[in-house]
N, C-alpha and C positions, 0 to 999 in steps of 0.2 A: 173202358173210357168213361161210362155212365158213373165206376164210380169213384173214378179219380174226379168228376167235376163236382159230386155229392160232395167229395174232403176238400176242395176249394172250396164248396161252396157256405159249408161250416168253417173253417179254417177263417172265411174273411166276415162271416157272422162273430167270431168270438173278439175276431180285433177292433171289430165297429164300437163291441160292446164293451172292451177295455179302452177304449180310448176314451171318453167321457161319462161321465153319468149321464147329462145331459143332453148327448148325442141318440138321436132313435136310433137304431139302425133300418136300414133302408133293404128292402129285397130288390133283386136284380134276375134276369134270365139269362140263363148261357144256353140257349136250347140253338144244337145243331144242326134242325130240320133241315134250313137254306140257309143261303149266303143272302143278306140283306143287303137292301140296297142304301148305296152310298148317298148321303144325304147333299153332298157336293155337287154330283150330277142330276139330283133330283128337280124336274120344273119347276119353276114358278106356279103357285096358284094360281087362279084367275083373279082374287080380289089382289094379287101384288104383282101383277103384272105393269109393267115400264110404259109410261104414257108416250105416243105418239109424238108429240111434239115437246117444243119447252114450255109452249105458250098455254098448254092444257095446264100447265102444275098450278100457274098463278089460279086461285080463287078466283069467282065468278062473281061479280057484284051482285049483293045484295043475299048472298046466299044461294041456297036450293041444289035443285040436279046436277048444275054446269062444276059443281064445287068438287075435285076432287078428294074423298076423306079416307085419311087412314086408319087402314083396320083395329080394332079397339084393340089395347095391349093386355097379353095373355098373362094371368100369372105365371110368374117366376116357378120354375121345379126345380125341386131343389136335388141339388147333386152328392155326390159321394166326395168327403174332404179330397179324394185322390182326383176327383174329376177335373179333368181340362176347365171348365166351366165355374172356377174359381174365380174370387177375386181377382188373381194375377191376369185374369185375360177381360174383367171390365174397361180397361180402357180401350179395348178393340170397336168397342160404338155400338154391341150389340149385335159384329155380323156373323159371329157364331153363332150355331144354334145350338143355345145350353141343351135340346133334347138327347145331343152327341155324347153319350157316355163312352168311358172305357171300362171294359170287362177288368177286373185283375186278373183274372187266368186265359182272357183272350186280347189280340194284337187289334183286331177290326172292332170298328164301333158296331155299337148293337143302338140301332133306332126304336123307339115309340112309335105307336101306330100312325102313319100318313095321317090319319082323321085331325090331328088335335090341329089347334089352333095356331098358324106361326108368328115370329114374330116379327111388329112392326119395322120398320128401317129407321136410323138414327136422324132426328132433327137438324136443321142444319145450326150452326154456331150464331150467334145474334152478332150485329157488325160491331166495331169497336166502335165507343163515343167520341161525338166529336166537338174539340176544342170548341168555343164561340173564337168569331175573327178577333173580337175586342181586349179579348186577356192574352192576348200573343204580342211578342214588339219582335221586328225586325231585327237579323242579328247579321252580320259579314259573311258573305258566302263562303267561307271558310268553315262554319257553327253549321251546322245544322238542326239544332236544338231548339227548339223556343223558350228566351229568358226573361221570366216574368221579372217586373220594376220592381227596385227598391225604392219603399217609403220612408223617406227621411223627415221628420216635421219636428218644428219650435212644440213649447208649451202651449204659445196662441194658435199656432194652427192645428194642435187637436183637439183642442177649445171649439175652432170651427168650423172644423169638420173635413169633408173632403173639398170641399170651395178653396180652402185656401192653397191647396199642394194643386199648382196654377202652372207647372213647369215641368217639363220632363230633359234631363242630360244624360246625355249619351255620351260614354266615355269609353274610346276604342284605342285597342294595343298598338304599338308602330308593328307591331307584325302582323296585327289585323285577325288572330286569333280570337283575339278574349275581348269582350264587348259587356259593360255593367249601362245600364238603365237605371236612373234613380229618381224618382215623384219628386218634388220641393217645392216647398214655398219661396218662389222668387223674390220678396221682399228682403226675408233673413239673406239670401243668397247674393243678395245686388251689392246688402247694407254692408255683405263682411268684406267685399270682395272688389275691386277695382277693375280686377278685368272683367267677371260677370257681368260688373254692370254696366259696362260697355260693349257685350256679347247680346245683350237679354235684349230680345224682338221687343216692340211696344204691347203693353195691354190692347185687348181688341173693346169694342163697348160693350156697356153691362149686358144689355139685351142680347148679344153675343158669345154668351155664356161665359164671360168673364177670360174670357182667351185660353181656355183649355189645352186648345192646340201649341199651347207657345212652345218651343225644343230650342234645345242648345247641344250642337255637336262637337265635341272636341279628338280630334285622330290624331293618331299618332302619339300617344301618351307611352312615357319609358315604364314608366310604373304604376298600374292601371291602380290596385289593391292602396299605393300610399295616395294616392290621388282621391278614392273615392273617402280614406281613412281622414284626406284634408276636407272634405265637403261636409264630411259627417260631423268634425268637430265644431264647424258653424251652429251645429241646432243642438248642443252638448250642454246640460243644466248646468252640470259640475264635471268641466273640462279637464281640471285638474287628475282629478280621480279615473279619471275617461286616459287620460296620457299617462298613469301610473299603470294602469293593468294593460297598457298597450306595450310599456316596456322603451327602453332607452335605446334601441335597433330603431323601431319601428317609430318612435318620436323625431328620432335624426332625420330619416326618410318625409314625417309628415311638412320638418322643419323644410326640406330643401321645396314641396310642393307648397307648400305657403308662401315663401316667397316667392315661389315664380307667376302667384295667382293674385300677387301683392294681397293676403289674407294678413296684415298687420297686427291684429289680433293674434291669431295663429304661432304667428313666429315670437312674439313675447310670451304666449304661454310655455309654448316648444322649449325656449330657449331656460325657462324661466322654471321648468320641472329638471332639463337637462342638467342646470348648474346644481340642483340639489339634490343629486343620485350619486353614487359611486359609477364608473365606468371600467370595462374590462376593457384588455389593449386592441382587442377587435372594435371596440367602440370606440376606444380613442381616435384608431389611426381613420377612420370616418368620418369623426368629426373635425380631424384636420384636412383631410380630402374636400370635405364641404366648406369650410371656410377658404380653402384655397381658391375654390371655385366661385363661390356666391361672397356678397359685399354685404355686411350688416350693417345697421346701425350701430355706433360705438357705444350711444350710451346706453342700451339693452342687450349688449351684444361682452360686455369689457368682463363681465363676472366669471364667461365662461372661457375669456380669453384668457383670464390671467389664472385657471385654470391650467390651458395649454401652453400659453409662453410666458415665461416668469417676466415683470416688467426692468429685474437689473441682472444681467448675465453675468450671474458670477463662473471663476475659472475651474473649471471641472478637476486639474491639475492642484491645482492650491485645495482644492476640497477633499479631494484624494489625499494628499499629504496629511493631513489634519486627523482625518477618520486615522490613518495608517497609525498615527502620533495617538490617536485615542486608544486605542487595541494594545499598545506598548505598555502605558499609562493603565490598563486595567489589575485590575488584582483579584478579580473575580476570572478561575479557570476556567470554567463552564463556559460563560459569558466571553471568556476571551477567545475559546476556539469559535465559538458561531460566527462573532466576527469576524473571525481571519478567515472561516466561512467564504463569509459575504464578502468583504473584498477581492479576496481571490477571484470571486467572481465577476462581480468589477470587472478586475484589470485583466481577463481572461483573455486569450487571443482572439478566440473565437465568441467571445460575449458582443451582444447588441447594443453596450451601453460604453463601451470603452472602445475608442478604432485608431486614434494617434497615441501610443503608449511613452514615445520618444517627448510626449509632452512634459511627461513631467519632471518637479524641478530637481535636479539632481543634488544639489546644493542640501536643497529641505530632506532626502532624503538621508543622507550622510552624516547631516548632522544629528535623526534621530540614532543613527546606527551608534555616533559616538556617542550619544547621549547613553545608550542600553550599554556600552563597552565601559564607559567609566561609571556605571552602575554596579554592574559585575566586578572591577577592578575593588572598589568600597568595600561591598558584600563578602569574598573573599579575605580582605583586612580583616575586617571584623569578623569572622569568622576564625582568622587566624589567633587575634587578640584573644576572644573569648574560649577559646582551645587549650591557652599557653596561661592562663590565668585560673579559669576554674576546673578542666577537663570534664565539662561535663557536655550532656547533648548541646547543641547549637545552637538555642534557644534564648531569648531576652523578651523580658516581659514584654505584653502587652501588643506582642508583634509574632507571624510568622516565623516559622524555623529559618535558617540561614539556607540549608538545603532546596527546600521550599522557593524560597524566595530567587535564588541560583538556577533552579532550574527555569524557572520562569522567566527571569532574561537570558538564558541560552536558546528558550523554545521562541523567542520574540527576534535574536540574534538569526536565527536558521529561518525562521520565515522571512526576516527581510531579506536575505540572502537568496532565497526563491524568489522576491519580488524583483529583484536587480538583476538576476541572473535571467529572468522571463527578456526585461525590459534593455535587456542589453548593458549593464551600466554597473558590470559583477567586478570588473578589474579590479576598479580600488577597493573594494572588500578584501579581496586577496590579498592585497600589497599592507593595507592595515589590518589583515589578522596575520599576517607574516611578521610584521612591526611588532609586536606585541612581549618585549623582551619581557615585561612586569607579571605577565601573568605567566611564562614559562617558568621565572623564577618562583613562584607561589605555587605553581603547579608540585616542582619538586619537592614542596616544602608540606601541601594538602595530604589529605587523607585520601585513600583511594575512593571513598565514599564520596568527594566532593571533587575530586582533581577531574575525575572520567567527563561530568559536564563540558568539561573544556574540550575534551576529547570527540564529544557530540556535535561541535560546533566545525574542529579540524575536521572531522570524517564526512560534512557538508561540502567543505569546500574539495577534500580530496576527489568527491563522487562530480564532481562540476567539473572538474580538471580531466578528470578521468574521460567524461565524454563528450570531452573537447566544446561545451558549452561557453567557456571560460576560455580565452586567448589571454595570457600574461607573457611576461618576456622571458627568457631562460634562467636570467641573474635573480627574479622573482621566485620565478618555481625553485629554484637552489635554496633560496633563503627559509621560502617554507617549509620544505623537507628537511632543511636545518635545524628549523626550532621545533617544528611536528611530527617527527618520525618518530620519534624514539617517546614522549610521551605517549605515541598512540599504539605501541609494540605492548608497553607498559596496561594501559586499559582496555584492551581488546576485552580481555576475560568477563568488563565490569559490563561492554557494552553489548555483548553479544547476550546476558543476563538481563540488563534492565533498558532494553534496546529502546524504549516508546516510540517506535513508529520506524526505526530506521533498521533498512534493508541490509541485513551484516554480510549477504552473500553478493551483492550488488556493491560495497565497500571493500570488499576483499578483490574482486576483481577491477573497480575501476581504482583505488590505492596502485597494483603493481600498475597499469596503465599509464597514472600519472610519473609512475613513476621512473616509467620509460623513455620519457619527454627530456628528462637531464642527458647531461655527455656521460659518456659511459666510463667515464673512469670517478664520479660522485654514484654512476650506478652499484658500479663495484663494491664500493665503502657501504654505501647502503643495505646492497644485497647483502653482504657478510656480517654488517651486523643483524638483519633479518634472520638470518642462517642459525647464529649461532644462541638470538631469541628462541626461534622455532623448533628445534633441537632440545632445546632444554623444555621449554614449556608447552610444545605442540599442538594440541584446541587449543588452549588459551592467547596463544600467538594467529594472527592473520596469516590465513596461505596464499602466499605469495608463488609457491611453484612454478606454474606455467607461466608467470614475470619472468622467473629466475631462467627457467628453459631458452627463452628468448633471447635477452641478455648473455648467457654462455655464447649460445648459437652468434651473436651478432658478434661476439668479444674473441673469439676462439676459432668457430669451424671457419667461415667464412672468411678470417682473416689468415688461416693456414692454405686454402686453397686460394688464396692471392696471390701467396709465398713461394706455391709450388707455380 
């Protein structure tokens, strides 16, 4: 055993000594004569023995014997980095006894000789400071915080010092939470103000310290923060600048406590930064809220009204037509999709800015439709002309291709045809693009390069028809399928290639759809010549199949089991 504790006792010498340069190491004893005694059960000394009473602890005036003194503080010994008696247990107040080492090769502590010195007990904590009464203000039993006043002063009264902030206001929440104190010179506060200055107590006399005391209490305030934001702008150099970095929220707010403190000043500034800012529509619909509410002066008040309501109500409907009439009228593509864009949004169902859509005039919009229809009719002539005279591309100086220009009132044809068809008001569309004998004729007579446009305009209304958007009469739908079938059998191939934007698989099923809606013996004729299209040309023809399925099934099975 002796000399297994020799190799510990080397073994924690070398690690003393690799662990810093800077580190001594320290000797220690593992001598297993006795079992030592625990320093936990060990008495008290006699110089630290517990006084008698409480009354002994307090000092004894004046000094001397009656004084009870603590025993002089021992140096510190210093321990083994592994030692209990580390930093990590300073905060304990000193009631270990750093003499308490641990052995590393034993479990019990091994004490220093009873003789030395122990140590002192820890002091007690000094009390915490206490406020003076005079810098605390009174707050809602609600608070329990003391909130120091806010200094609000003019130019002249920090000129003169504290004499002049002669006033203190108290401005409490309606829920009696939140409570602001603010110092002021009641002069500036009377002059801005029409209620204050029917609130404010009288000066007391000079000799009276100039009325110190005076208070003004206001409860029940909705909005403690824009309340004190209106006090403040009373003693404001450059008020202006003051409601710019406050911001067009928090201006609206000070506008509505101004008036209600009749601060006259106040609300012409308010109003008067208001009208020169942009507003988002959270700010708008605020500032219509507070006008609903509060009464202004007209004539500080009209800038920011004609702001909010135009002063001559023109018809939302007539303005709509116009825009709709400008977007037709463009020849800038780019340009022209943003705007159909924006209208559409407009006239949306669920848009914030359009809610009567049955307003508008039907009249003005039909006559752009024919206006773009006898556009297209021209364009096609010339087109035809300039074919049969030079064969060459479709072109004429100084202008657009024919192509070009063609597709641009078919893409203007098919948007208004979305806007009619939203708005309820698609009938006569159908009935005048069924009417349309001159352009079937032209059709026959165009290149497949130009004819298929026409083709983009029928496959609009077929898709309308198809999902029963569109209610026409049966002698209608006959006459369409009359003049539109068979062109549109014809350029399938062109438009399932140069589709721009149209859904060939959503036309292929609402076409047989619509065209289900006829009596069944124009379906027949139709189907068959479908049949004997699709047969020959296959993709390049519309599938029509599952029409055709239907059609047998309604024409054939269901009429054999009648029979029977």
């Amino acid at each position: 055993m002796e000399g297994g504790g020799a190799q510990r006792h080397h073994r924690g010498r070398r690690r003393g000594a690799a662990g810093s340069a800077a580190r001594t190491p320290r000797g220690w004893c593992c001598s297993f004569a006795g079992v030592p005694q625990s320093p936990d059960l060990r008495p008290f000394p006699p110089s630290l023995a517990p006084p008698a009473t409480a009354a002994s602890s307090s000092p004894a005036p004046g000094g001397g014997a009656g004084r009870n003194k603590l025993p002089p503080k021992s140096p510190s010994i210093s321990s083994f980095h592994s030692s209990p008696t580390s930093s990590r247990l300073a905060g304990l107040g000193g009631l270990i006894d750093p003499r308490r080492i641990l052995s590393p090769g034993r479990v019990s502590p091994i004490d220093l000789d009873d003789s030395a010195t122990p140590l002192p007990l820890p002091l007690p904590l000094p009390p915490p400071p206490v406020t003076p009464a005079a810098e605390t203000v009174v707050v809602p039993a609600e608070t329990s915080a003391a909130v120091a006043p806010l200094v609000v002063a003019s130019a002249e009264a920090d000129a003169a010092g504290d004499e002049a902030l002669d006033l203190r206001l108290f401005l409490r929440g309606r829920d009696g939470s939140t409570c602001v104190v603010m110092e002021l010179d009641s002069g500036v506060l009377c002059d801005s103000s029409a209620f204050f200055a029917a609130m404010a107590p009288p000066r007391g006399p000079a000799g009276d310290g100039g009325g110190s005391g005076r208070r003004i209490e206001v409860d029940g305030v909705d909005n403690v923060e824009a309340f004190r934001a209106a006090v403040e702008l009373m003693y404001q150099p450059d008020p202006l600048r003051w409601l710019a970095a406050a911001g067009v929220s928090r201006s609206i707010d000070v506008l509505e406590v101004s008036s209600s403190i009749m601060f006259e000043r106040g609300v012409k500034l308010c109003l008067s930064y208001i009208e020169a800012v942009p507003w988002n529509e959270n700010e708008e619909e605020k500032l219509k809220n507070l006008f609903a509410r509060c009464t202004f002066d007209e004539a500080i008040s009209q800038d920011v009204l004609a702001r909010l309501r135009p002063h001559s109500w023109s018809s939302s409907e007539d303005l709509t037509v116009h825009l709709i009439q400008s977007v037709t009228s463009s020849t800038n593509s780019g340009a022209r999709k943003d705007m159909q864009s924006l209208v559409n949004g407009l006239l949306s169902k669920s848009s914030v800015y359009q809610k009567d859509m049955a307003g508008l005039n039907r009249e003005s919009l039909y006559n752009i439709c024919y206006a773009c229809l006898n556009s297209l009719v021209d364009l096609y002539d010339e087109a035809t002309e300039a074919t049969n005279h030079t064969a060459q591309a479709l072109v004429i100086k100084g202008s657009k291709p024919f192509i070009e220009r063609i597709s641009q009132q078919t893409e203007n044809l098919n948007w208004l045809l979305d806007i009619l068809v939203n708005i309820d008001m698609a009938e006569e569309f159908v009935e005048l693009w069924a009417k349309q004998d001159r352009l079937i004729r032209i059709h026959e007579q165009a290149s497949p390069m130009m004819r298929y446009e026409l083709s983009r305009i029928s496959a609009s209304v077929f898709i309308a028809l198809g999902k029963g958007k569109v209610q026409c009469r049966g002698e209608l739908r006959s006459l369409l399928f009359y003049g539109w079938f068979s062109p549109m059998l014809l350029d399938f191939g062109w438009l399932q290639r140069c589709s721009k934007g149209l859904d060939v698989r959503s036309l292929e099923e609402n076409l047989g759809q619509a065209l289900l809606t006829l009596p069944l013996k124009q379906q027949q004729c139709l189907f068959e010549e479908w049949f004997q299209c699709f047969a020959s040309k296959g993709s390049e023809c519309p599938n029509l199949t599952r029409a055709f399925q239907v059609w047998w099934r309604r024409s054939f099975v269901r009429s054999s089991v009648e029979g029977q």
